[in-house]
N, C-alpha and C positions, 0 to 999 in steps of 0.2 A: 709632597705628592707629585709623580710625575704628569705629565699630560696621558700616558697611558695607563696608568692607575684611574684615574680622574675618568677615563672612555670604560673602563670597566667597573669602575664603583657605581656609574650612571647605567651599563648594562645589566649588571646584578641587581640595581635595584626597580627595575623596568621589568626584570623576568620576575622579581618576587612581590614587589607591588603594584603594577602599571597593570600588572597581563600582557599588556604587547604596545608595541610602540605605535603612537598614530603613525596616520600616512605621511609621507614626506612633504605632503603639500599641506596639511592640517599644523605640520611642524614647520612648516614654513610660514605659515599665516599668525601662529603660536609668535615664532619669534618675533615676525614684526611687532604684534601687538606690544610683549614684552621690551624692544627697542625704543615703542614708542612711549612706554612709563618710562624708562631711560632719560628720553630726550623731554618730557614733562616737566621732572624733577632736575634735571640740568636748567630748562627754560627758567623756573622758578628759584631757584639757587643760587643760578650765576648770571642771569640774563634781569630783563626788564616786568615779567610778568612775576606776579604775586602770589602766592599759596593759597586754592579753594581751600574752603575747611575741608574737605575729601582727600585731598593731598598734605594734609600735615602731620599724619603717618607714615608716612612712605619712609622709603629711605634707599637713600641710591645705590647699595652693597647689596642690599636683598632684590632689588632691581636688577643687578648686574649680575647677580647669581641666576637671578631666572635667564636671564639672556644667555648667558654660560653653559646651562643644564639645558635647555632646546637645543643649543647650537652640536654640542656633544650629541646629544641625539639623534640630528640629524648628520651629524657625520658616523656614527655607530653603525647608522640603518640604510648609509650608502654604501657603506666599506671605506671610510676614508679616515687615513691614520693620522691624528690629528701632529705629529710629532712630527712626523716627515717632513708632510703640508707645510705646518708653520717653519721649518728649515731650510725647507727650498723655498720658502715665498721670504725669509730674511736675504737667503743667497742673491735674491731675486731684486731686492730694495736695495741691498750694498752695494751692488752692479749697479743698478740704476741711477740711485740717489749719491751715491760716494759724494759729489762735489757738489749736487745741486745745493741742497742746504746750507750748505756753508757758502757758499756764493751768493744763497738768498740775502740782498739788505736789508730786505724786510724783518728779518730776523733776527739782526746785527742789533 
């Protein structure tokens, strides 16, 4: 599926089950929340905290699809092609980054 398949399978299914999209600010508060089950289950996983019993359902793909499906959303309902965007913002990192990282010792 491309990125633009993926902005229209979330607008087709928005027009036939949503009814209409929140506001951009209700899908802005949407995301965080869902970034912040993200970063929950990342803490818990990879980090030092431990799994409430609430949290040992979860699962980080169905986390990261939510964060995916707002994020689509909210670009659907600005006008903002998510295909482009992400093209010009890699053109934007290869510029940038070309030598940083490989320069990083940190990383070495």
């Amino acid at each position: 599926m491309t990125i633009e398949e993926l902005q229209k399978q979330v607008d087709d299914w928005i027009k036939e089950y949503g009814v209409r999209y929140f506001s951009e600010l209700t899908n802005t508060a949407i995301l965080m929340e869902e970034v912040g089950e993200v970063a929950r289950i990342i803490s818990r996983q990879f980090g030092e905290q431990s799994f409430k019993e609430s949290d040992k359902n979860k699962e980080l793909a169905d986390e990261l699809s939510d964060v995916l499906f707002v994020l689509v959303c909210l670009a659907n309902q600005t006008g903002v092609n998510l295909t482009n965007a992400f093209q010009k913002g890699m053109e934007k990192r290869t510029q940038r980054d070309a030598q940083r990282h490989i320069a990083n010792e940190k990383l070495q």
